[in-house]
C-alpha positions as a Python dict, from the first residue, in 0.01 Angstrom:
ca = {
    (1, 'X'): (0, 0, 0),
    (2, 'X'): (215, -190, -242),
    (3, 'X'): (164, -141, -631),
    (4, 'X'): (347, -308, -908),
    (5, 'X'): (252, -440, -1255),
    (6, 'X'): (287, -836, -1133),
    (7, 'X'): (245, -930, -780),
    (8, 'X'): (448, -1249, -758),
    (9, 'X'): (356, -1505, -452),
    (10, 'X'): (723, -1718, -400),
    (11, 'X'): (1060, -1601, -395),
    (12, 'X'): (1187, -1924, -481),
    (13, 'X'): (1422, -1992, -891),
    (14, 'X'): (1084, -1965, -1052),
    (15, 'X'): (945, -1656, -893),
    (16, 'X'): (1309, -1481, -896),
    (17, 'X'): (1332, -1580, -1301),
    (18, 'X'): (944, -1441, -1341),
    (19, 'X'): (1139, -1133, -1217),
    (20, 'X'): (1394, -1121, -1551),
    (21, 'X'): (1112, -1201, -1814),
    (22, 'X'): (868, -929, -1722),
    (23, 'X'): (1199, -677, -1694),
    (24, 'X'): (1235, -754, -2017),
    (25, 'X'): (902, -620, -2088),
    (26, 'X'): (935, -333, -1850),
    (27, 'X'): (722, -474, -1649),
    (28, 'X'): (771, -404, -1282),
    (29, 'X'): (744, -703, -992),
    (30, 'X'): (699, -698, -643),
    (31, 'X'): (734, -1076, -473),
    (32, 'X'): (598, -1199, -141),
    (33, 'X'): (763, -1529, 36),
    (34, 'X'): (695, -1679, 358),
    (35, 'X'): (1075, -1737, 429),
    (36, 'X'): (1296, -1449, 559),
    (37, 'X'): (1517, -1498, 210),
    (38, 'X'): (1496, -1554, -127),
    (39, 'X'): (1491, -1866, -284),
    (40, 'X'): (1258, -2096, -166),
    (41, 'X'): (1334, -2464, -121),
    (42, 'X'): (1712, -2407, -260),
    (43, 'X'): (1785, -2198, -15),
    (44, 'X'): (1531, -2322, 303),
    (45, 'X'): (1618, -2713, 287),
    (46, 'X'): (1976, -2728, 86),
    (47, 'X'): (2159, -2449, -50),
    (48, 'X'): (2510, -2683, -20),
    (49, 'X'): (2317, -2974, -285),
    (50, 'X'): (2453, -2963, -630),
    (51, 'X'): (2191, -2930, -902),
    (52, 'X'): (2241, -3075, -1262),
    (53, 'X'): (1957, -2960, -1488),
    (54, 'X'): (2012, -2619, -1528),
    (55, 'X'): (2146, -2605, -1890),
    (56, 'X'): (2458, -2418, -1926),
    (57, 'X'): (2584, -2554, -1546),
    (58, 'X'): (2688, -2892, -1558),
    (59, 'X'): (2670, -2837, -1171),
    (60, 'X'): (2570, -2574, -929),
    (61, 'X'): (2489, -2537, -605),
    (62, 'X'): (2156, -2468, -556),
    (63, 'X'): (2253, -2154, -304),
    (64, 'X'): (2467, -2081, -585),
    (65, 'X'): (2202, -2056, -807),
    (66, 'X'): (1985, -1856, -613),
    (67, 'X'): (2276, -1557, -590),
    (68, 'X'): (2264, -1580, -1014),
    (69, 'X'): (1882, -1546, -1038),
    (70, 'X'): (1922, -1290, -757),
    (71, 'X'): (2151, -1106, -998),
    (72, 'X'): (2009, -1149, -1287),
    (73, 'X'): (1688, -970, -1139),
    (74, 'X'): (1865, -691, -974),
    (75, 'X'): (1872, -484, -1284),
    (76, 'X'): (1486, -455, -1267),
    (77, 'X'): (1502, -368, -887),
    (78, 'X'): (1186, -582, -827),
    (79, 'X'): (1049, -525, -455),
    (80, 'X'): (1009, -794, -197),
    (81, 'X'): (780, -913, 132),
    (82, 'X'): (978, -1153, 279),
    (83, 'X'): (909, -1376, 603),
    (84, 'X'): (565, -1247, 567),
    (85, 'X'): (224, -1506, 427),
    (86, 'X'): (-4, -1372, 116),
    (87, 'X'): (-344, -1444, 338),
    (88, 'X'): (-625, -1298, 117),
    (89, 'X'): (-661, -1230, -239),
    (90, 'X'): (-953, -964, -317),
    (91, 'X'): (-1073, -848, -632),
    (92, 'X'): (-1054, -470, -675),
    (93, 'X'): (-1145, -291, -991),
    (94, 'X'): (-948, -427, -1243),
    (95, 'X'): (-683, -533, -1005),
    (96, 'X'): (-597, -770, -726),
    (97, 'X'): (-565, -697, -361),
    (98, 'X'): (-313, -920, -157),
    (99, 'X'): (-271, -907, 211),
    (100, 'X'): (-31, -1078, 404),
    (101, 'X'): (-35, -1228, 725),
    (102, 'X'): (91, -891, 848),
    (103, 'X'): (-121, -670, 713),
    (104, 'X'): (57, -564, 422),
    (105, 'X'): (-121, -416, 135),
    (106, 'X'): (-15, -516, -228),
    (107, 'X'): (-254, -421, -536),
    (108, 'X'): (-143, -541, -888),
    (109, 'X'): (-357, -632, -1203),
    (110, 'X'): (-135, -931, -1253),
    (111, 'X'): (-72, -1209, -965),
    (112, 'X'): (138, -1467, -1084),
    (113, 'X'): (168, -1759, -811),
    (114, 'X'): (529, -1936, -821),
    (115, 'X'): (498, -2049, -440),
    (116, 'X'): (682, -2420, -549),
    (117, 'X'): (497, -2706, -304),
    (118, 'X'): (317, -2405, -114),
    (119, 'X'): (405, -2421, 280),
    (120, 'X'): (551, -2776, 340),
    (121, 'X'): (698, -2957, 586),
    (122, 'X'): (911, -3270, 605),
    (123, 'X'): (725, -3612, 619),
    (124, 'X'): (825, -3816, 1003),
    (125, 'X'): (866, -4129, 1067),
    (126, 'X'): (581, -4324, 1299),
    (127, 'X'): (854, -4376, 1553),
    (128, 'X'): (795, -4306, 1938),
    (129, 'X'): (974, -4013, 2127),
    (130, 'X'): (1088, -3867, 1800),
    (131, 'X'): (1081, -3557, 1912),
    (132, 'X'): (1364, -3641, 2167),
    (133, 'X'): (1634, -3653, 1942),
    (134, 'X'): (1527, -3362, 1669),
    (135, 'X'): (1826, -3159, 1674),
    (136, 'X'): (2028, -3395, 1869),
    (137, 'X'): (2127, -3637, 1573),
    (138, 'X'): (1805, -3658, 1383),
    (139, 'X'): (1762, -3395, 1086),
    (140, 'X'): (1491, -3374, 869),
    (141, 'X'): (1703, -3170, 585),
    (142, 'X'): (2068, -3131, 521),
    (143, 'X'): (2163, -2728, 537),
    (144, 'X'): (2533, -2727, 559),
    (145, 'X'): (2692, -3087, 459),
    (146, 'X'): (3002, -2963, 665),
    (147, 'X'): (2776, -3059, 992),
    (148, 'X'): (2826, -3428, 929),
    (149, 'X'): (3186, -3435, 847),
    (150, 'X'): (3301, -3766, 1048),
    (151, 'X'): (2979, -3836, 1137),
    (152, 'X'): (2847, -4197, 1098),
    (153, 'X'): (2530, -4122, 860),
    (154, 'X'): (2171, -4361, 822),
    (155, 'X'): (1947, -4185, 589),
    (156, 'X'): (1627, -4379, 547),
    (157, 'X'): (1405, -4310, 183),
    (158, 'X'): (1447, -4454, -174),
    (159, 'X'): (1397, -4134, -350),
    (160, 'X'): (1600, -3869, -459),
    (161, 'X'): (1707, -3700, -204),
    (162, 'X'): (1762, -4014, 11),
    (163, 'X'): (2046, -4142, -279),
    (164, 'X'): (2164, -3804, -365),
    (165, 'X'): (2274, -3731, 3),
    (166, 'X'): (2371, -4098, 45),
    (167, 'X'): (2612, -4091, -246),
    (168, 'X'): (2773, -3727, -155),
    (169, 'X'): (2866, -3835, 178),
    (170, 'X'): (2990, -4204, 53),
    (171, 'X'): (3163, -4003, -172),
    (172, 'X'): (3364, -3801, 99),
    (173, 'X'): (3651, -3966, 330),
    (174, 'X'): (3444, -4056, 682),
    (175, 'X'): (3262, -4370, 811),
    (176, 'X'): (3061, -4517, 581),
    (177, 'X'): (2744, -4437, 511),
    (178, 'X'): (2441, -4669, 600),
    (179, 'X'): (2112, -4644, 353),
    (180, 'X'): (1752, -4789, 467),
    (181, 'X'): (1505, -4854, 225),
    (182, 'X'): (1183, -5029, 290),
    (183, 'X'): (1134, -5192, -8),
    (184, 'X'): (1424, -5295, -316),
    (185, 'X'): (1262, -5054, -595),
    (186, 'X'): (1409, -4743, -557),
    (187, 'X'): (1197, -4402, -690),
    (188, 'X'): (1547, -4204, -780),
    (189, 'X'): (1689, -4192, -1115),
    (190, 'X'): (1820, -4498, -1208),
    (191, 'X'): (2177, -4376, -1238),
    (192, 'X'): (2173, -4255, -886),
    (193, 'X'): (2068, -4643, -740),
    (194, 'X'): (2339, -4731, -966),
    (195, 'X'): (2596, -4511, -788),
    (196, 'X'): (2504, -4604, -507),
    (197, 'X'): (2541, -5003, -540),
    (198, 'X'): (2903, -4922, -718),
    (199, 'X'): (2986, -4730, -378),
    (200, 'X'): (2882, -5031, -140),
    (201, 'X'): (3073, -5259, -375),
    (202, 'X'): (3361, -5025, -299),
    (203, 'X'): (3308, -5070, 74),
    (204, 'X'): (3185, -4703, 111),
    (205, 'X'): (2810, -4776, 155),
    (206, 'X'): (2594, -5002, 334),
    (207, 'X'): (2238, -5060, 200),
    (208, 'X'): (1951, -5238, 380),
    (209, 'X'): (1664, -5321, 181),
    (210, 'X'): (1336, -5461, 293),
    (211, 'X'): (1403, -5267, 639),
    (212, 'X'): (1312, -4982, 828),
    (213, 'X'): (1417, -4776, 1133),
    (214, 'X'): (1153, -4858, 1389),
    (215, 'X'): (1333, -4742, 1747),
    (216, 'X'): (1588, -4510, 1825),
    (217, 'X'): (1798, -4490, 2147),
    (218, 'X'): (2080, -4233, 2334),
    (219, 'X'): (2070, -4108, 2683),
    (220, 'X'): (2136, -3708, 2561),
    (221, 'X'): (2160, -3781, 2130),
    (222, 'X'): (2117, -4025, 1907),
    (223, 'X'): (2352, -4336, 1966),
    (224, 'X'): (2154, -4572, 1842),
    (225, 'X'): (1928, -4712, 1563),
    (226, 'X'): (1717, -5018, 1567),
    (227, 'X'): (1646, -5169, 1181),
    (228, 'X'): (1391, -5425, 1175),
    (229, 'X'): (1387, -5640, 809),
    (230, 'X'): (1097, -5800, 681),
    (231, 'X'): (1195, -6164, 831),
    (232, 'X'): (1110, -5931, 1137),
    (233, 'X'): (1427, -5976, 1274),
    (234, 'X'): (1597, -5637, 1479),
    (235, 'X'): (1936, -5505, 1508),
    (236, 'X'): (2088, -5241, 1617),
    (237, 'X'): (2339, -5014, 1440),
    (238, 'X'): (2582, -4704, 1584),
    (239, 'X'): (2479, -4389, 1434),
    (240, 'X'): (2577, -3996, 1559),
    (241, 'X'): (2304, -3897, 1302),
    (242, 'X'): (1946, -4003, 1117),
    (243, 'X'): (1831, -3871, 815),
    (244, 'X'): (1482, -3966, 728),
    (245, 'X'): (1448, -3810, 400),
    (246, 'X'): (1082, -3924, 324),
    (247, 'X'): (1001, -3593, 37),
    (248, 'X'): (806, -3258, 191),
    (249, 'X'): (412, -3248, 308),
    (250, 'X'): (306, -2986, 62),
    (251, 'X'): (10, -2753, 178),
    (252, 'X'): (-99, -2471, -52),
    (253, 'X'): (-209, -2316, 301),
    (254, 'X'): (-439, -1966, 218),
    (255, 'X'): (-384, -2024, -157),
    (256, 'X'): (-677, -2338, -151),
    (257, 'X'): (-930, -2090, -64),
    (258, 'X'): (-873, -1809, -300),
    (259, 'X'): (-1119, -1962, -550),
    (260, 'X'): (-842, -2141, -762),
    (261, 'X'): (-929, -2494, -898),
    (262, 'X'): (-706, -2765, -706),
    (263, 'X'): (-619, -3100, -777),
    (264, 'X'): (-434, -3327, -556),
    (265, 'X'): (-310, -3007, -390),
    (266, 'X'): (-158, -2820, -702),
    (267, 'X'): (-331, -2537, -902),
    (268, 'X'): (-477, -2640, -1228),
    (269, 'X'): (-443, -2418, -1519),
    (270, 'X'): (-454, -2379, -1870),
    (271, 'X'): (-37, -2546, -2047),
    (272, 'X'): (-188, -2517, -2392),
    (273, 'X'): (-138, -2142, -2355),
    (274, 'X'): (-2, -1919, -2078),
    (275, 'X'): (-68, -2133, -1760),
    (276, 'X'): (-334, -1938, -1608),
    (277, 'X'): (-584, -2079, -1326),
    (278, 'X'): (-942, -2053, -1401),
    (279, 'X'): (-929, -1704, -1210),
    (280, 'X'): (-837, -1467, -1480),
    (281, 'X'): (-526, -1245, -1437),
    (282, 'X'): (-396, -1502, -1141),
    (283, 'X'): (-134, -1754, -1318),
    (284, 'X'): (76, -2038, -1166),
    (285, 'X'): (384, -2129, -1260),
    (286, 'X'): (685, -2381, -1126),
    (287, 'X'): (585, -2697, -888),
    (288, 'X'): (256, -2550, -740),
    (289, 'X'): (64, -2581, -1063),
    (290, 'X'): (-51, -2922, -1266),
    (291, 'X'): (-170, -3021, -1597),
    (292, 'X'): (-115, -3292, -1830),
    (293, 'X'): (201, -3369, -1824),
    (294, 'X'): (349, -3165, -1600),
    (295, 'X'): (714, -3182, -1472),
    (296, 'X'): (809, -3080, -1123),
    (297, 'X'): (1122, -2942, -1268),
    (298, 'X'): (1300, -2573, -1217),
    (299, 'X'): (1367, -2581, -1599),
    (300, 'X'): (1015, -2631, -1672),
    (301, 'X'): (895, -2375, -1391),
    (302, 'X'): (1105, -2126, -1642),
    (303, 'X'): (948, -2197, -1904),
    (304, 'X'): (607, -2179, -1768),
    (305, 'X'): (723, -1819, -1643),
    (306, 'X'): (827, -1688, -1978),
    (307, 'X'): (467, -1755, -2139),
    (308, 'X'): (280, -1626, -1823),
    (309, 'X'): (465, -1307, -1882),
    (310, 'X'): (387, -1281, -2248),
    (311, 'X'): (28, -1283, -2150),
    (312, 'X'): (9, -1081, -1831),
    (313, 'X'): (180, -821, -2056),
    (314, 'X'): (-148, -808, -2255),
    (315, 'X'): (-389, -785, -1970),
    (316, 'X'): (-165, -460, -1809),
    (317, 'X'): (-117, -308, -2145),
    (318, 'X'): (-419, -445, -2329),
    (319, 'X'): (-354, -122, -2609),
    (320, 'X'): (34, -174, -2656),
    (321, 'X'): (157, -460, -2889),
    (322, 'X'): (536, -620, -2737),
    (323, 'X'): (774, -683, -2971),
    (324, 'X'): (1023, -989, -2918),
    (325, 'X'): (1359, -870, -2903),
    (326, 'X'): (1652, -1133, -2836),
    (327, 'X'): (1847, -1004, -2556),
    (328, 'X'): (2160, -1052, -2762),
    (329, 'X'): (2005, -765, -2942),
    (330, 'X'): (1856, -548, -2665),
    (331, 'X'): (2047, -562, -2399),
    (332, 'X'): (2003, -565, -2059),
    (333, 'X'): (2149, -226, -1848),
    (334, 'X'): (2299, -286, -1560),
    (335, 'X'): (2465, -603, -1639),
}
């Protein structure tokens, strides 16, 4: 059996930062992930995507920014169950009993869930014989943006990621990029749809709006794509690769039936003071928890980790009072 002070459930920025703050406090954390590695979605769906909210980095990688959180935790040599599910949650004098999928054992007095979306997997397309061209020109996620050097690129979506990806390859010297949205109002930031636009004035974009991918067609890959537009008319357009980047299926998977109060598949829990669920001693921090006003951002996600901390301090060392210290006047050893 595992035992630590905080039993962290996602090895993702949030869960990895939850790591530093309670090392501050000498507080010792042992994290469990689903994924063989650390780092959740940065490192699962796309380490090679720059990242531009992380103050102090006017860009990083998000792989990149994994390794920093990686060694910025290392000093507190914090334990890890990785490629393995938290199944059960018991509760066990005083403490908390996780087991994983495997049977592993962990027992802490302090879980603190930072799981991000939970499980999740990517939203398809209604399109027959999909499956025949996974892997053979059709991607779901972009891994290693090296893949598609040369490649002529349609990514379908109107979010984020769908303009994010569209405007990095644009950006690089190749065939121009082709973007599919279904509808003119685009859900990314408005700067990003204005990128975009400046690149297909520039010739290095194409965008189709009012129009979706509706057939696809290639003896052994992807050749072809078939846009339809909402006169109804078809056409078909010369693609080595599809990227229907529609956002992630979240499922909070064993987590919904651990006696936590859910809403519209997040945990709900108490942002007027230390975001903890209506469980006592089981907080949630980072995307998989809501309340008013919440932002699905990693900034906030520290935040959120920093006060959990501060509290789960005071249930494992209900007799000890923690002092504040800035790190600029503690220190940190092994850094």
């Amino acid at each position: 059996m595992i035992k630590t002070d905080i039993l962290i459930i996602g090895a993702g920025p949030v869960g990895l930062f939850t790591v530093f703050e309670a090392g501050l406090m000498k507080l010792k954390c042992h994290l469990i992930d689903a994924l063989p590695e650390a780092g959740g979605q940065l490192i699962e769906i796309y380490p090679k995507k720059p990242i531009y909210d992380i103050p102090g980095y006017p860009s990083v990688m998000a792989g990149e920014l994994v390794d920093k959180l990686l060694s910025q935790a290392a000093p507190f040599k914090p334990g890890y169950t990785l490629g393995d599910r938290a199944e059960t949650i018991v509760q066990q004098e005083g403490s908390f009993l996780v087991t994983t999928q495997s049977g592993v054992k962990h027992l802490a007095p302090v879980v603190i869930i930072a799981g991000g979306l939970g499980s999740f997997e990517p939203r398809k397309p209604q399109i027959n014989q999909l499956a025949n061209y996974e892997k053979k020109g059709l991607h779901y996620m972009v891994k290693n943006p090296d893949d598609f050097n040369g490649k002529k690129i349609l990514i379908s979506g109107g979010g984020d990621s769908a303009l994010d990806w569209a405007i990095y390859f644009a950006k690089k010297s190749g065939p121009v990029v082709t973007l599919v949205h279904r509808s003119d109002q685009f859900r990314a930031h408005k700067d990003s749809v204005t990128q975009a636009y400046d690149l297909e004035a520039k010739g290095k974009m194409k965008i189709f709006t009012h129009a979706e991918v509706v057939a696809l067609q290639g003896a052994t890959k992807l050749t072809t794509a078939i846009l339809r537009t909402k006169e109804g008319a078809e056409q078909p357009l010369s693609i080595d690769c599809w990227l229907p980047l529609f956002g992630l299926s979240p499922k909070l998977g064993p987590m919904a039936n651990w006696g936590l109060e859910i809403e519209k598949n997040a945990i709900v829990v108490d942002n007027t003071l230390d975001y903890q669920t209506n469980r006592p001693g089981i907080f949630a921090v980072g995307d998989v928890n809501t309340y008013p006003g919440k932002l699905k951002l990693i900034l906030c996600g520290f935040h959120e980790a920093t006060l959990a901390v501060q509290s789960a301090y005071k249930i494992i060392h209900p007799d000890k009072r923690f002092t504040l210290k800035y790190t600029t006047v503690q220190g940190i050893q092994g850094f």
